[in-house]
C-alpha positions in Angstrom: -5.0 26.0 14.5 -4.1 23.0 12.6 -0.6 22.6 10.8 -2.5 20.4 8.1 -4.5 21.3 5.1 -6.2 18.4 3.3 -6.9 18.0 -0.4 -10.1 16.5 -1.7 -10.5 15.3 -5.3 -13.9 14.6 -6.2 -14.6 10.9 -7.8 -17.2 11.1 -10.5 -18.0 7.3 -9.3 -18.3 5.9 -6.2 -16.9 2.4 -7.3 -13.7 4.0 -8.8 -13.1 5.7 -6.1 -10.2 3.3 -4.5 -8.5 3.5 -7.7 -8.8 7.3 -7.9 -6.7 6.7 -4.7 -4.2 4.1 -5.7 -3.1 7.0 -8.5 -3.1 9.9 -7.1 -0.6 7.7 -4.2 1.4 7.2 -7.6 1.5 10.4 -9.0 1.5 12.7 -6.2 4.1 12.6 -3.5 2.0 14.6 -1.0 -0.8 11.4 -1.9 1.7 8.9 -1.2 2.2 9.6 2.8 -1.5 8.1 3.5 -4.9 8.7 1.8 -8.6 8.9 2.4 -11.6 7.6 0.8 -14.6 10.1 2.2 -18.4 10.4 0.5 -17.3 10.7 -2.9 -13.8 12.3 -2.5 -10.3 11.1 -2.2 -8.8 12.8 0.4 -4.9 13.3 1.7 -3.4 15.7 3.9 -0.1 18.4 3.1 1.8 20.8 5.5 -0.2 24.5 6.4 2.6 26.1 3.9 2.4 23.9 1.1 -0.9 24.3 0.3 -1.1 26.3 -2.6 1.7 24.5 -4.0 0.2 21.3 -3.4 -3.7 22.5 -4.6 -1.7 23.4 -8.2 0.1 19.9 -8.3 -3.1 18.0 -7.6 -5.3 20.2 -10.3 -2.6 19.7 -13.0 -2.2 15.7 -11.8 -6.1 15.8 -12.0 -6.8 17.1 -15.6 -4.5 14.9 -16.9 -5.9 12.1 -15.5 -9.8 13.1 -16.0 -8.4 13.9 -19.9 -7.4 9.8 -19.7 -10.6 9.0 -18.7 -10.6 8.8 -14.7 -14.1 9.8 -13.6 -12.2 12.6 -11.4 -13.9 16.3 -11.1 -10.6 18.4 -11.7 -12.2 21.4 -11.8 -13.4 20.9 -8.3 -10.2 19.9 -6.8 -10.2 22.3 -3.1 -8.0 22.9 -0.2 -9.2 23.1 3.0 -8.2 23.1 6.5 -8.2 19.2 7.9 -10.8 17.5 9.4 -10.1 16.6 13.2 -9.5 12.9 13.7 -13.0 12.3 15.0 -14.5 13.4 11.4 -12.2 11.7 9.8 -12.3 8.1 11.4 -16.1 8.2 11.5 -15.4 8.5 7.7 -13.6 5.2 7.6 -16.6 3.8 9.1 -18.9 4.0 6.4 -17.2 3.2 3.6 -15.0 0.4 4.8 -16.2 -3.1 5.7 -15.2 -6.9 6.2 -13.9 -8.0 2.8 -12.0 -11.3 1.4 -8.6 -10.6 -0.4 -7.5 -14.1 -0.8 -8.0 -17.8 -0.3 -7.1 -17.1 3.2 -6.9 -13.7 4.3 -9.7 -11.6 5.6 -9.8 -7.6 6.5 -12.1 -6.9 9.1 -11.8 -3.5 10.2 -12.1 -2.5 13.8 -15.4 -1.5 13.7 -17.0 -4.5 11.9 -17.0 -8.4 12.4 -17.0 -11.7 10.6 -17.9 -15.5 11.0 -13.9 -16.9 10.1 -13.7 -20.0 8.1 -11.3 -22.7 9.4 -8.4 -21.8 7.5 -9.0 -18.2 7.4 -6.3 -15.9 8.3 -8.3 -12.4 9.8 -6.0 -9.3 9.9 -8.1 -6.7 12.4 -7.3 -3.2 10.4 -8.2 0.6 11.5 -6.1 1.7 8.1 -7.0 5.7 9.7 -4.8 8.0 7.6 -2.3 5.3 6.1 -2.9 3.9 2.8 -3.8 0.3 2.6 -6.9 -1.2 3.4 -6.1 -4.0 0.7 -9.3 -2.9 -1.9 -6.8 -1.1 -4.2 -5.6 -3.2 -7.0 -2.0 -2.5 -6.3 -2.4 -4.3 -2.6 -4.3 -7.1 -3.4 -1.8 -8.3 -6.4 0.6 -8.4 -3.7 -1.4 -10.0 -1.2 -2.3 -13.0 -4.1 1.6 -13.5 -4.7 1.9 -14.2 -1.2 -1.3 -16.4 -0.9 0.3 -18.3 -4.3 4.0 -18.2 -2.2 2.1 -19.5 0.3 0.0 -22.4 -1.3 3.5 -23.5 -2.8 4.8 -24.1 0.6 7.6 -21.4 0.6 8.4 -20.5 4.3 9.9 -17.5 4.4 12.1 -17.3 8.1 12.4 -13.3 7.5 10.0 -10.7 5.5 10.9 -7.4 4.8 7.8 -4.8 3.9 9.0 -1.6 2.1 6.1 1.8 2.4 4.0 -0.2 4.8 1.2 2.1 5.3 -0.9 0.4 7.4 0.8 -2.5 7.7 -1.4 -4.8 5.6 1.4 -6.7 4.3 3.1 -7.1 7.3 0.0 -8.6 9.0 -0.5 -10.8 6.0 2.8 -12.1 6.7 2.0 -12.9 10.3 -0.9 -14.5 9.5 -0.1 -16.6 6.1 4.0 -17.7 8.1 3.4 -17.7 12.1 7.2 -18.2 12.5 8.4 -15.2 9.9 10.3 -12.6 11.9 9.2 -9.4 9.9 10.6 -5.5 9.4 7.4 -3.3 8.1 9.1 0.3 7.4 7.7 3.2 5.8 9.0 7.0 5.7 5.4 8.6 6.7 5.4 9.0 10.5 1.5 9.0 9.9 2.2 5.3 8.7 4.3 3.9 11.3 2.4 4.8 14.3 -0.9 3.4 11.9 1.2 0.1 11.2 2.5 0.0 15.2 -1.4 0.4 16.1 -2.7 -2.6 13.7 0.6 -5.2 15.1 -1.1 -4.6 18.2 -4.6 -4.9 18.1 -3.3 -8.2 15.9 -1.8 -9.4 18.7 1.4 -9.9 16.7 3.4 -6.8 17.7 5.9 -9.1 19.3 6.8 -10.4 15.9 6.5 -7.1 13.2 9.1 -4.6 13.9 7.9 -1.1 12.5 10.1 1.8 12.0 11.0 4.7 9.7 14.5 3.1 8.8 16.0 4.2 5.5 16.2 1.0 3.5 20.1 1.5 2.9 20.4 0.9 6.7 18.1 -2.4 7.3 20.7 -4.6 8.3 20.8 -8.0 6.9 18.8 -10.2 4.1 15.0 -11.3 3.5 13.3 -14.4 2.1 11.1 -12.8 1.3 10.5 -8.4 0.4 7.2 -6.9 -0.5 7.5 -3.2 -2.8 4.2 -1.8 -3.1 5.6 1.6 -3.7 5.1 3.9 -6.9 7.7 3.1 -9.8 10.0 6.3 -9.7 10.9 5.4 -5.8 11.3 1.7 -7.2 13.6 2.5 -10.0 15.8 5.1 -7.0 15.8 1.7 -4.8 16.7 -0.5 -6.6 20.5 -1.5 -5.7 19.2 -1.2 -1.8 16.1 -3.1 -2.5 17.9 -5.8 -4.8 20.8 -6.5 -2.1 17.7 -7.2 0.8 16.5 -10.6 -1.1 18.2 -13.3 0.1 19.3 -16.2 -1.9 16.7 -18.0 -2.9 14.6 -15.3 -1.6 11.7 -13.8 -3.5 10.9 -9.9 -4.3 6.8 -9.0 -4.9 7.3 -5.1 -6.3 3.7 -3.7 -6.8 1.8 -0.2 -7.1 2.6 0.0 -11.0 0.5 0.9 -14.0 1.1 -2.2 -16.3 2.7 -0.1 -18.5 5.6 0.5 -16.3 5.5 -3.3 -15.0 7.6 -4.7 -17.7 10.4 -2.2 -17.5 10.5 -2.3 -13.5 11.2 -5.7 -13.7 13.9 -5.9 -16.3 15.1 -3.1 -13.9 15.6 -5.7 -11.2 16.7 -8.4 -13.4 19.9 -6.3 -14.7 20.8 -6.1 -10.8 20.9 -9.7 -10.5 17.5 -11.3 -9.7 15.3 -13.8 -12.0 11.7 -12.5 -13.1 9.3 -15.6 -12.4 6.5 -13.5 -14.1 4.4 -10.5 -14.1 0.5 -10.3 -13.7 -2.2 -7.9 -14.3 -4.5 -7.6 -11.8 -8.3 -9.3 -12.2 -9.9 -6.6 -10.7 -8.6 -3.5 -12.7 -5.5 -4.3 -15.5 -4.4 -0.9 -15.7 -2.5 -2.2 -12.6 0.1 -5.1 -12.6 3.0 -6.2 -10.1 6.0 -8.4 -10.7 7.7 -11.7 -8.7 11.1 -12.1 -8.8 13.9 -14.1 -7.4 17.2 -14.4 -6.3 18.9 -18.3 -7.9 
């Protein structure tokens, strides 16, 4: 018998679905270890003696949010025991496909292909239970601050990526700087071994390290430090996160409602780093991220 349950919230439309995702990952802690998106359901995973717990959580999280508008089915919100991995992967496979997040950078999961452009950057991604195929709104801000770091010539020598998931960032940052040495951490165990996975079938494992390391014990600074993590765990890092950005360095802190954007950042800025600006995102602007600096 399994140790896992899974949770399935039922999306009212199939195009919201990714965002349905993105914030339940926000509001639920159990959502934040790794999602799925699965024939009209968002879909994440909690421990065989939390589930009752967990099913009330994510029906309370739910009305609230289908009461704000989300096209979420509260009332169907179930528990059940987890799929195998088999089922689950297969799942993957029909919903995700190649798709361009920036000028340069192209996801192409494991089970699909593309014809490159010249200057295209591909990251090869089997995302499995980790959040972060870079559709949600939340990722791709962060991956168009880099491509905009990028086109500006910045060459970061070190790159630090906080709640990796499946190591989207991190690959990014292999592909957009090919000499950037680059940490990609993450608490979820689910995450790191997803992350370790996708550095290798990149062919850049040599070059990301991945690991579970508490952010107060990463030794050393970063030119650059991508945050896609939920504002309450932002706000709890920020004197760790704030003393990882080198001088000069920047900071990319993403996975906030745009309410929350403006007071995360003035967060930061108290703690010594300059706001360069904040930006909705194009594709939904009930989510925005923030790039800062250290002078």
């Amino acid at each position: 018998m399994s140790d896992w349950l899974e949770i399935a919230v039922p999306v009212l439309e199939a195009g919201s679905a990714d965002d349905v995702a993105g914030l339940l990952h926000a509001e639920l802690p159990d959502a934040a270890a790794g999602v799925e998106l699965r024939d009209g359901e968002v879909v994440y995973w909690v421990p065989l003696d939390r589930g009752e717990a967990a099913l009330e959580a994510a029906r309370r999280v739910g009305a609230r949010m289908a009461a704000a508008g989300h096209p979420i089915d509260a009332a169907r919100i179930a528990l059940r025991p987890a799929l195998p991995e088999a089922e689950w992967r297969d799942a993957w496979k029909r919903t995700f496909r190649t798709v361009r997040l920036t000028r340069q950078i192209v996801v192409v999961p494991s089970w699909d292909s593309c014809d490159p452009q010249p200057d295209d950057r591909l990251i090869h991604l089997d995302p499995g239970q980790a959040f972060g195929t870079g559709a949600h709104a939340s990722t791709r801000l962060v991956l168009e601050l880099m491509q905009e770091l990028a086109d500006g010539d910045a060459r970061p020598g070190r790159v630090l990526d906080l709640g990796a998931g499946s190591g989207i960032l991190a690959l990014a940052a292999a592909g957009l700087w090919p000499e950037a040495a680059i940490e990609a951490v993450d608490i979820d165990p689910i995450a790191v071994d997803a992350a370790r996975e996708n550095a290798e079938a990149n062919r850049v494992a040599h070059r990301i390290r991945v690991s579970d390391t508490p952010v107060e014990r990463i030794a050393g600074s970063f030119d650059l430090v991508l945050a896609n993590i939920q504002a309450d765990v932002l706000a709890a890092l920020s004197d760790e996160v704030v003393a990882r950005v080198a001088p000069g360095g920047h900071l990319i802190l993403s996975g906030l409602l745009s309410e929350q954007v403006a007071g995360t950042a003035a967060l930061y800025a108290a703690r010594g780093l300059e706001v360069v600006r904040t930006c909705p995102s194009g594709d939904d602007p009930a989510w925005s991220a923030a790039l800062l600096r250290r002078p």
